[in-house]
N, C-alpha and C positions, 0 to 999 in steps of 0.2 A: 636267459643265458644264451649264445652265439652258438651259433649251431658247430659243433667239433670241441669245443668245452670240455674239458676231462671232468668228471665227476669225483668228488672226495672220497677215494679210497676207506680213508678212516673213517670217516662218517659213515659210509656205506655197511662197513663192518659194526659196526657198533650196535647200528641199527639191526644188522644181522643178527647180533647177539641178542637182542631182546625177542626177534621173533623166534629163534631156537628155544628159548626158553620157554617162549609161550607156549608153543606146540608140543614142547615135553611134560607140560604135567605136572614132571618131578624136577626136585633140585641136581642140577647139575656140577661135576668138577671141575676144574677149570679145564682137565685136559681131554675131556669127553668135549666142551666147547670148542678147544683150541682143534679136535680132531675133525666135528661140525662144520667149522669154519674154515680148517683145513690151510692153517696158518701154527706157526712156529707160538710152542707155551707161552713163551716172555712175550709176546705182541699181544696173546689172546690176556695174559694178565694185565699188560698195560692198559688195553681198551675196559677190563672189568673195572680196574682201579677209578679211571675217570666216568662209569657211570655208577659207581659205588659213590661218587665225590658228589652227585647230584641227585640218588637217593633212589635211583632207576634199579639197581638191582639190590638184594643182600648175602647175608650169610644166613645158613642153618647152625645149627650145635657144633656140625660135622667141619664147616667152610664149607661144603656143597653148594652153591651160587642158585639163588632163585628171582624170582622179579622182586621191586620194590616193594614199598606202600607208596610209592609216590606216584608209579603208575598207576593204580589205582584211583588219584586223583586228575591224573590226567585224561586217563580216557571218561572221567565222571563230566568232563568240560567237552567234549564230541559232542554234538547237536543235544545243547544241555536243555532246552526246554522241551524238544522230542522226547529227551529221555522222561525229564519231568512228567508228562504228560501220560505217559507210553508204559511206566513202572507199573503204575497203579490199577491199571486195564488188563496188563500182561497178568498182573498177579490174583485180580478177580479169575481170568480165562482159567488159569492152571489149577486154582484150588476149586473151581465150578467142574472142571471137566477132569482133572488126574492127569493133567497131563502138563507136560515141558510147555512154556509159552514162549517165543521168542519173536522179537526187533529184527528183521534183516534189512539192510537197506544195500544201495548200487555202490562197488567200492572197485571201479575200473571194468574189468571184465567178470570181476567176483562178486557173489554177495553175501556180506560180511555180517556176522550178528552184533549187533549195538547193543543188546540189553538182552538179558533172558530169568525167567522165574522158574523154579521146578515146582511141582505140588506141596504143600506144605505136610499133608497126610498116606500119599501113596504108596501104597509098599515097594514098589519101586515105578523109576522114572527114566527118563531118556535124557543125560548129559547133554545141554548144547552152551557148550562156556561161551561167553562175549570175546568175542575178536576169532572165534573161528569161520573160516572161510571155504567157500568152496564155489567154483563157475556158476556161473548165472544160468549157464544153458544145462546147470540138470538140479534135480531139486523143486519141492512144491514153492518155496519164497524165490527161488529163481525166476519161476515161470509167472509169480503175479508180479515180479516185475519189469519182464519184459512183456506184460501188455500193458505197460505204459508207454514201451520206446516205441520208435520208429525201427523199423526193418535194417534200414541204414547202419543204426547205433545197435545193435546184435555185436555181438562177435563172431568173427566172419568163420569161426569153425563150427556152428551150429550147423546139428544135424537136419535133415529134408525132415524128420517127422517130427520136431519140435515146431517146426512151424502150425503144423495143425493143433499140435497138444495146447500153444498158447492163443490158439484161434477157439479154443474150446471152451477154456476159463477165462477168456475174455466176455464171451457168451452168457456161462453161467455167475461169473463173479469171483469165481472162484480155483483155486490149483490144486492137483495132488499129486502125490509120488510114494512112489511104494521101492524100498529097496534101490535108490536112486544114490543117496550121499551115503546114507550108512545102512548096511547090511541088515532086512529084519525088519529095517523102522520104516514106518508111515509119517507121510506129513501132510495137512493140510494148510493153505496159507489162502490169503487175499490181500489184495492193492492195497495199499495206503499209499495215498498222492497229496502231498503238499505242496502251494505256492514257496516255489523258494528253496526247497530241499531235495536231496535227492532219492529217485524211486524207490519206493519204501515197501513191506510188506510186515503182515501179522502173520506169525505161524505156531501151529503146535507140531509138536513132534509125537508119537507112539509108536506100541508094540503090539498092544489089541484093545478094540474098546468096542463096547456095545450099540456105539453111537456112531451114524451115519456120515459120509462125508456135508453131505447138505444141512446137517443139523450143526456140526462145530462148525462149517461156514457165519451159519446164520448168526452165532457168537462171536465168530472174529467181527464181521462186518457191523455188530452193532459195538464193538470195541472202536475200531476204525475210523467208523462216522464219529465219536466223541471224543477220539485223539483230534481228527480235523475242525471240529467245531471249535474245542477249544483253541487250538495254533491259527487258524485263518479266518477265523469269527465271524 
């Protein structure tokens, strides 16, 4: 595109609306959206109409506006053999350990969740929904994926002591964070690095467990090595 290019307004919106919704949770009305988006009812209705037409969002009982099922299959199509490969490991980790197991891979300056499992018996778990996002530079799956990059590729608002922090779990193999993204919770994560894809990490999430950071490493990383044998053989 030529540089000075106006970008699609309505496109831009559109897409807005979906990630509004994401982030909500709950179903939305139209004019909780249209107040979101900070646009006139009839505009926020016309933009729902045409991604209702393609299956992108729907209705509740109420009309309250919620995401599709057809996102659903779209982001199932996001680096589909990672996920393949990634579901089945992630869901060992979670019911082995009680804990949240999540995909986070490089999504700009964030790192985005691709895939996530909760414990299938825990009495309770730590939510980490797919497509939630947060800076690369805070966070345990942040930090085992910038010791894959170069310095260069950081985002230039990293703090002076994350440089050591990812000098450490470069080190040991491994990342953690405590009260980092979400209030209370623990994360441990490690590198997943594929030919071809972009920097990746294994994480769990927690609130208290018996077990060591070096010990649920030692479970992601043999998770890890067998997402990558399989993908790059």
């Amino acid at each position: 595109m030529p540089e000075g290019t106006p970008a699609s307004q309505t496109l831009s919106r559109g897409i807005r609306i979906l990630e509004v919704l994401a982030d909500a949770r709950i179903p939305l009305t139209i004019d909780e959206i249209a107040v979101r988006l900070d646009v006139h009812r009839s505009v926020a209705y016309r933009l729902l109409r045409t991604l209702e037409d393609h299956r992108l969002i729907g209705r509740d009982a109420s009309g309250a506006v919620t995401l599709g099922p057809r996102m659903a299959a779209l982001a199932a199509g996001v680096a589909h053999d990672l996920q393949a490969e990634a579901i089945p490991e992630l869901t060992a980790i979670a019911n082995e350990l009680g804990m949240t197991c999540f995909l986070g891979v490089l999504d700009g300056d964030d790192c985005i969740t691709l895939a996530s499992i909760e414990p299938r018996h825990a009495i309770a778990s730590v939510a980490q929904r797919p497509g939630a996002r947060h800076p690369v530079t805070v966070g345990a799956p942040g930090k085992a994926i910038l010791t894959q990059l170069p310095i260069p590729q950081w985002p230039g608002d990293a703090r002076a002591a994350l440089h050591a922090e990812v000098d450490e779990a470069r080190v040991r193999g491994y990342a953690t964070s405590h009260d980092e993204v979400i209030p209370t919770v623990q994360s441990v994560a490690v590198p997943l690095a594929l030919r071809g894809q972009r920097p990746a990490a294994i994480a769990v999430v927690h609130v208290a467990t018996d077990l060591d950071d070096a010990e649920i490493a030692a479970r992601l990383r043999r998770s890890a090595a067998s997402i990558r044998e399989a993908l790059d053989g």
